[in-house]
Phi, psi and omega in degrees: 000325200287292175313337182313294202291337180268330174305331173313298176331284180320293178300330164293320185291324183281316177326287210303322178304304182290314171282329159339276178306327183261018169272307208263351136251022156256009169273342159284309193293316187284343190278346193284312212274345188266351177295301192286345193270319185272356165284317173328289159336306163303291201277358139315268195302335179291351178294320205287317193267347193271329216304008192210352160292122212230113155246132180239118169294150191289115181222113180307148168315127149089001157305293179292359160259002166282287153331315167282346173285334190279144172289128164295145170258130168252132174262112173280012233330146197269260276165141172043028188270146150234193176209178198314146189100330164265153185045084201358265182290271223336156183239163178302280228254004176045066199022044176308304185320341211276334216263352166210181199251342182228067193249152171232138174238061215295180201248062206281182176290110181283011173222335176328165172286128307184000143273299161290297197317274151023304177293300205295334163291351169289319178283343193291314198277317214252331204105151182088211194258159172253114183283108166259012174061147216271357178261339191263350181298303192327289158285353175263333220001101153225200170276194218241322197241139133229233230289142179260115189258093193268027130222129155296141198305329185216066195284331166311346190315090198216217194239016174221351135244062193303174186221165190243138187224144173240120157269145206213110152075216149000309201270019161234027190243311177302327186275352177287303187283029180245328188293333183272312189299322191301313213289334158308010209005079174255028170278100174269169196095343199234082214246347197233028170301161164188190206263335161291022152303325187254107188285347139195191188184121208224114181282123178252070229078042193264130202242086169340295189254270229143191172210148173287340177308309228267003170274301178312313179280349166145008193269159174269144175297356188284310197226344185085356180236312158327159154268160134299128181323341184205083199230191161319308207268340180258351123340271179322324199259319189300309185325299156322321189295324215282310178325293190305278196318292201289323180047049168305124165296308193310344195275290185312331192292300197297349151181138189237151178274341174118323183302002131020269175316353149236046171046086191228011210248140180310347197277329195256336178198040150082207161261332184300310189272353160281322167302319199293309163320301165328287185287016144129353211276340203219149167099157201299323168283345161286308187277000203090348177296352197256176196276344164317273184335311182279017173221033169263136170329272181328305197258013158273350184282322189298326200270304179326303120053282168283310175310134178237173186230122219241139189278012165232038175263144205254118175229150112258162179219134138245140190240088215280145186206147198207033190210149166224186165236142175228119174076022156091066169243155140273145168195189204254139188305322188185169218241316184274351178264009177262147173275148196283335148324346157217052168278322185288313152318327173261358170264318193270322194280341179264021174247344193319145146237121164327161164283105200307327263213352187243159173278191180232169201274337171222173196282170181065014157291159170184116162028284215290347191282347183232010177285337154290123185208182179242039161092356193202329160227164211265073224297320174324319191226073154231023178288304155178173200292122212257308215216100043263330175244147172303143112319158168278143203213163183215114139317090172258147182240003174186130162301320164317330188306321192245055099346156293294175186259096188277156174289177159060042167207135202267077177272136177227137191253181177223137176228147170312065189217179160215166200340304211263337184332321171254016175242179119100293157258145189270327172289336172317304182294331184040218207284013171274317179319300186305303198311337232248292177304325172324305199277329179297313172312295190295316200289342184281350174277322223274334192251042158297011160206126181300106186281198188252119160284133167346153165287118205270168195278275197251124212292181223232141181275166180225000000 
């Protein structure tokens, strides 16, 4: 009976879940398309009324080559993410870009793996075909080559033209690891890549370690890359498969999940190989390739591995948080300042428990170290890289405290926010939006030329 009564549970809670997502994403689709109908409209009728108004702007001498000298801040988009060009108008970063002269918001894969986005954005800067390398095509399987960039957004791009990059979630995982592929040079064709290609990297949710989420929504606590057979997640993955398999062009221009590259579309592999897809046998979820796996505890400690935090690189974090404790209780801070699509995620994640019957991943875990959050990561480990080894790090609480701003150190504030806050609407956040994107602008103009860095208090890990 009991069971009975807890599976009711379960199944109610996935109803509630699924419909949750999937009204707020057709409330970002239906908000992108009522946008674009009505910037269309507007430029009609100003057409209609205009037709013999000629405005010519004034533009001082030597504006655009004063600009074009500034290193770009690339805004890097989390999960379900898109960049410029999708979904018509809408902004990602809900018109952060708009705050400099020299911003890029490329368009990664919103579900891809946190390997390939890392490739495509090395071609999104430089240019050319996107290479995902013939030994990870090989095991994930798909191809080897996608999307062609036939000029690159920033082709000058070198260790003498470095970049300043902001990751939002998922997108501050990505730029560590491309920051790790230059020093690998793991590029071919790219033989003089290094790690002073990044001239800094400044995280906004960022998801360092992994999350207690990706278990509540359905990877198993056993290995971190399965599903569970009747979850959040396996809803999504029928959905995507279906999305890929109709290969709408119009549909697909106006928002892509990314998978392009395993051939998923009815045109390349039939109705026989859509089922084989269904049932688990083909495709990015059989093998593991999607960004799910990779914000699991067990497989961000794998990424981590590799990664290093390099001294003459620039960091920051923020670190979003939506819980507090009452009577040594967690809970959720508050019920109208959480968006309601992740109010039930910041009440299960601040009850998370392991499961006692699993090992847990890595020693010296514990429950309570991961119970504060902001509804989607783990506030204690979006911070900077944790796990399996720290990084070197600093706790700020006002900026002036980390005045000047030594490299090869992790500086992190903690904010009153929860996962979303700083993206998509801009009004929700009100004068926190400005503050936040203000101080990410400005510290990153402040590092327009790389100095010889300091002798660090604690060495950079390596």
């Amino acid at each position: 009976m009991i069971r009975w009564w807890v599976l009711s549970l379960q199944l109610a809670e996935l109803f509630v879940s699924s419909m949750g997502h999937m009204l707020f994403g057709f409330y970002i689709f239906s908000s992108a398309v009522a946008g674009d109908l009505s910037q269309a409209l507007n430029e009609c009728l100003f057409k209609a009324n205009n037709t013999n108004v000629v405005v010519k702007e004034d533009v001082p001498k030597g504006t655009s080559t004063n600009v074009d000298s500034l290193p770009p801040i690339v805004l890097v988009h989390g999960i379900f993410g898109f960049g410029k060009g999708r979904l018509g108008g809408l902004s990602y970063f809900a018109g952060a870009e708009k705050k400099d002269e020299r911003v890029l918001v490329p368009d990664l894969g919103s579900l891809t793996s946190v390997y390939d986005r890392a490739r495509e954005l090395f071609y999104y800067l430089k240019g050319g075909q996107v290479d995902y390398g013939e030994e990870h095509s090989k095991a994930c399987g798909h191809s080897q080559f996608g999307r062609v960039y036939e000029q690159g957004n920033y082709p000058e791009w070198d260790e003498d033209h470095p970049i300043h990059f902001v990751g939002h979630s998922a997108g501050a995982q990505v730029v560590c690891l491309l920051q790790q592929m230059l020093t690998d040079k793991a590029f071919n064709g790219y033989e003089n890549t290094s790690e002073k290609w990044v001239l800094s990297i400044t995280a906004l949710s960022g998801a360092f370690n992994g999350t207690t989420r990706t278990y509540l929504d359905g990877i198993q606590p056993e290995d971190g890359r399965t599903m569970k057979p009747i979850c959040l997640l396996q809803l999504l993955r029928i959905g995507v498969i279906i999305y890929d398999w109709f290969d709408i062009p119009w549909l697909k221009a106006y928002y892509n999940f990314g998978f392009d590259h395993f051939n998923m579309s009815w045109r390349k592999i039939g109705f026989r190989v859509l089922v084989d897809g269904l049932l688990g046998n083909s495709g990015p979820f059989s093998s593991g390739d999607w960004i799910l796996p990779d914000l699991s505890i067990q497989e961000a400690m794998h990424l981590n591995c590799h990664l290093n935090t390099f001294p003459n690189t620039y960091y920051f974090s923020y670190a979003t948080k939506r819980t507090r404790k009452i009577l040594g209780i967690t809970v959720p801070s508050s019920i109208l300042g959480i968006h309601p699509l992740l109010f039930i995620r910041v009440l299960q994640m601040s009850q998370w428990r392991h499961p006692p019957d699993v090992y847990p991943p890595y020693k010296g875990y514990r429950d309570e170290d991961w119970q504060d959050n902001d509804g989607a990561l783990n506030t204690a480990y979006m911070t900077h890289p944790r796990l399996p080894i720290e990084h070197p790090s600093c706790f700020v609480e006002n900026d002036s405290e980390c005045q000047p701003l030594q490299p090869g150190i992790w500086y992190y504030k903690i904010v009153e926010a929860d996962h979303i806050l700083f993206i998509v609407n801009r009004e929700r956040a009100g004068v926190q939006f400005d503050l936040i994107y203000d101080s990410i602008f400005e510290r990153c103009r402040k590092h327009v030329f790389r100095k010889d860095p300091p002798t660090l208090p604690n060495e950079a890990h390596q």
